[in-house]
C-alpha positions as CSV (number, residue, x, y, z in Angstrom):
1,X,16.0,0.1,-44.9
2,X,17.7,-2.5,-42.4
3,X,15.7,-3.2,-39.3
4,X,16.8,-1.2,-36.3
5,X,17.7,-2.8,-33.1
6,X,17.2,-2.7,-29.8
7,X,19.0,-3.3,-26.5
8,X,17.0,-3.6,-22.9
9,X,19.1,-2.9,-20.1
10,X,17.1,-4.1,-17.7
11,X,18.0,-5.3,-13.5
12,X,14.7,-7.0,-12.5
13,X,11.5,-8.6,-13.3
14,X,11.0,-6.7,-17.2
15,X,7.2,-5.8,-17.1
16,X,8.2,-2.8,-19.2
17,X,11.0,-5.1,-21.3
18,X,7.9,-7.3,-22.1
19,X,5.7,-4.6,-23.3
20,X,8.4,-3.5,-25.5
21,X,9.1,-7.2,-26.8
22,X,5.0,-7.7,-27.4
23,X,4.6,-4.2,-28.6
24,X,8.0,-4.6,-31.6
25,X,7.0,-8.3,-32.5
26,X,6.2,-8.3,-36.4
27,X,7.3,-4.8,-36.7
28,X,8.7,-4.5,-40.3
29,X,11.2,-1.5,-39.0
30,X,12.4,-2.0,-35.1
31,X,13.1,-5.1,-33.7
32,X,14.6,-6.4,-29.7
33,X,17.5,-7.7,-30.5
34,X,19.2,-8.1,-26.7
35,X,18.1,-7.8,-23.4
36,X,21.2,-7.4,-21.2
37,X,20.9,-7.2,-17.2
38,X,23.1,-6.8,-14.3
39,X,21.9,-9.9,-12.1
40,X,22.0,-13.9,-12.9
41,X,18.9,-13.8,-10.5
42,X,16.8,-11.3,-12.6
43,X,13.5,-12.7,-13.3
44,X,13.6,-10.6,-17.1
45,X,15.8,-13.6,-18.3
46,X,13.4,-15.8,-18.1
47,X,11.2,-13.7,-20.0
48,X,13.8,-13.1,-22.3
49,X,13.6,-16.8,-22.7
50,X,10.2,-17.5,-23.5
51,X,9.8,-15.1,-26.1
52,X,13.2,-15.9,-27.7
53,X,15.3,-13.2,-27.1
54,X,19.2,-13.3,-26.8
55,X,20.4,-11.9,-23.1
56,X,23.6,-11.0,-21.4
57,X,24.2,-10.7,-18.2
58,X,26.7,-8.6,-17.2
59,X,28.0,-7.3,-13.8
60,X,29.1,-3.5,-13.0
61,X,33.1,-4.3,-14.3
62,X,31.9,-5.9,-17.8
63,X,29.5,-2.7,-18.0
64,X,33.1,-0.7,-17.6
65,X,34.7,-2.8,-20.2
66,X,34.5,-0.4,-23.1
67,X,35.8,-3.3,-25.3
68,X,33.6,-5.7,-24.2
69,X,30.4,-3.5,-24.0
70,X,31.5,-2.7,-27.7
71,X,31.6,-5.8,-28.9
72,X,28.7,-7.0,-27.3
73,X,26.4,-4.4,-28.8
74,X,28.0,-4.7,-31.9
75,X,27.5,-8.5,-32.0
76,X,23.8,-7.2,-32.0
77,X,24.1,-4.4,-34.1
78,X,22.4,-2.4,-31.0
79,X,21.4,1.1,-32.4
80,X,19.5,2.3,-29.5
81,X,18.9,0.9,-26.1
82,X,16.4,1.7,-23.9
83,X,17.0,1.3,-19.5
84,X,13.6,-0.6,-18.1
85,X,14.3,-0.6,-14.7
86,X,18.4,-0.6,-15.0
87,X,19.8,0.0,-11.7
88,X,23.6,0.9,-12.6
89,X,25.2,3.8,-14.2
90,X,26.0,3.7,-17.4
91,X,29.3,4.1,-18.3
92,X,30.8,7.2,-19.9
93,X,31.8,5.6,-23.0
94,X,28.6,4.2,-23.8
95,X,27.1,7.5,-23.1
96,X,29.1,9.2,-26.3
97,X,28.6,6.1,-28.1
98,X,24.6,6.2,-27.8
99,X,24.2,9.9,-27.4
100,X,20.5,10.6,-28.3
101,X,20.3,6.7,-29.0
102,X,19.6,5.6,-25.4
103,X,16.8,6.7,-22.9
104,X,15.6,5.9,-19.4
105,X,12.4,5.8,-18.1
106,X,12.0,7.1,-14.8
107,X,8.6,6.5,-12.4
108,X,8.3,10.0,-11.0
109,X,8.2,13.6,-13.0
110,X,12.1,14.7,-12.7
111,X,13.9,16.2,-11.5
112,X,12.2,15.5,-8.3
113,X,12.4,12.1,-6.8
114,X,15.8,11.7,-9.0
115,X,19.1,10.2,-8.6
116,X,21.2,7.2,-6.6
117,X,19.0,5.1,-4.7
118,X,15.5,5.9,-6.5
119,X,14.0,2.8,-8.1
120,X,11.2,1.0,-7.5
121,X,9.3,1.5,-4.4
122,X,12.0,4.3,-2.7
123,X,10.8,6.7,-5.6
124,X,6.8,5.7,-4.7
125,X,7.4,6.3,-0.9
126,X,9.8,9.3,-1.6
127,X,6.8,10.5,-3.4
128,X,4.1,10.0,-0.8
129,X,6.5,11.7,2.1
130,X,7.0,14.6,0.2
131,X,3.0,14.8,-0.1
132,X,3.6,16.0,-3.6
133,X,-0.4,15.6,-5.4
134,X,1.2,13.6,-8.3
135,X,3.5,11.6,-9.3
136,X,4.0,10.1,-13.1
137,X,7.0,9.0,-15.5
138,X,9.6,10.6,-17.0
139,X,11.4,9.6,-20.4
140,X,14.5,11.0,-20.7
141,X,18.1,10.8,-22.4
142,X,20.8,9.2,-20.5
143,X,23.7,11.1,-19.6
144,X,26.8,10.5,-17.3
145,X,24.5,11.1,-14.0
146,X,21.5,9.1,-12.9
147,X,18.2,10.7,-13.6
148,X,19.8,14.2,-15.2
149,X,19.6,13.6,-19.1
150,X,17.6,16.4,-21.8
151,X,13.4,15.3,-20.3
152,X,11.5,14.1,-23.2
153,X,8.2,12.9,-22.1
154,X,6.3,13.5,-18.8
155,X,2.7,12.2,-18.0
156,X,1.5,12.2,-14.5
157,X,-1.5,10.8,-11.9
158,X,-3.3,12.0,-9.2
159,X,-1.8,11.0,-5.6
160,X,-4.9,10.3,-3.5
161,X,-4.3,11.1,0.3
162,X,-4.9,7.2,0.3
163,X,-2.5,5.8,-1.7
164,X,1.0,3.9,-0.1
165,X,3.7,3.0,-2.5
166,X,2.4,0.5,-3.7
167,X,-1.3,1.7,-4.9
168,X,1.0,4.4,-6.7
169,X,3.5,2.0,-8.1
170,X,0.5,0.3,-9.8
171,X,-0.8,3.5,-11.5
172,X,2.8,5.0,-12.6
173,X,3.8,1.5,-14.0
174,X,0.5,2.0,-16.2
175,X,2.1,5.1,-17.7
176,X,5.3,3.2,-18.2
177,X,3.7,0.8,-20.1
178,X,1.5,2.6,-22.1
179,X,4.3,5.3,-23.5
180,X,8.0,3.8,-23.3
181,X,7.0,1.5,-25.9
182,X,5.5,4.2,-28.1
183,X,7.8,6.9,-27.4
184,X,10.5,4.1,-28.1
185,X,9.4,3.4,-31.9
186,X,8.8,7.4,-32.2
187,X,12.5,8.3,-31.3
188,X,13.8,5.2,-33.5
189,X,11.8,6.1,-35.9
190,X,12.8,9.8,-36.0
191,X,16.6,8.2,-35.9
192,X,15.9,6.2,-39.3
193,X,15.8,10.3,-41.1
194,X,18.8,11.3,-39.4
């Protein structure tokens, strides 16, 4: 059985793009084959560096290039691709092309807290405002619309009445590094039968 591989999408620093690369290295069935971001500046590149991984960075009209995107994952034999913190919307075409082959991991429990404009620390404070009593992650499929693909996986945490965004980013980024790598290998995994 050929290895399957992985694409990150990925826009900034990659703490969950390197628990994926540690938590695949040696495996005998899944390996991370590219890491491709939206920003020259992104700080993942540099991780995708030092542990030897290829990257590409491309800006929101390659991402729309159907024959580029194409040939790109191709190059890589991409069969599923996991968003770590990807701040554009994926393009239709890649959307058929990776349907049930490409998830997103959200840091809140959809569909509240959901959609344009909330990453990083605007979904913690959107959180705390609301005075919702927890927060969490949300794994999910990626459609044509941010943060509305078939849920997979939820796990939440407590919000204490003292926690800011950041206290909160720091406990829903340990969820997000304890299950996307996991819940990664167990979809691929599932994919390998199909």
């Amino acid at each position: 059985m050929n290895k399957k591989k992985i694409a990150i999408f990925a826009s900034g620093t990659g703490s969950n793009a390197l628990q994926l690369i540690k938590h695949f290295k040696g495996n005998p069935n899944i390996q991370v084959a590219l890491i491709v971001t939206n920003s020259s500046k992104a700080p993942v590149i540099k991780l995708a560096q030092e542990n030897d991984v290829p990257f590409s960075v491309v800006n929101k009209s390659l991402l729309s290039n159907n024959s580029y995107m194409t040939s790109l994952l191709n190059l890589y034999d991409v069969d599923f691709i996991v968003l770590a913190g990807f701040l554009l919307l994926v393009p239709p075409f890649l959307v058929k092309i990776y349907n049930q082959k490409m998830i997103n991991i959200h840091p809140a429990l959809l569909p509240k807290h959901g959609g344009k404009g909330m990453f990083g620390m605007n979904v913690h404070q959107a959180v705390i405002n609301s005075g919702d009593s927890e927060s969490g992650i949300t794994i999910h499929y990626v459609n044509e619309m941010y943060d509305k693909g078939k849920v997979i996986f939820q796990a939440n945490v407590k919000v204490d009445k003292k926690d800011n965004a950041e206290k909160l980013s720091k406990k829903v980024q340990e969820l997000e590094h304890k299950y996307l790598p996991e819940w990664s290998e167990k979809l691929i995994m599932q994919m390998r039968y199909i």
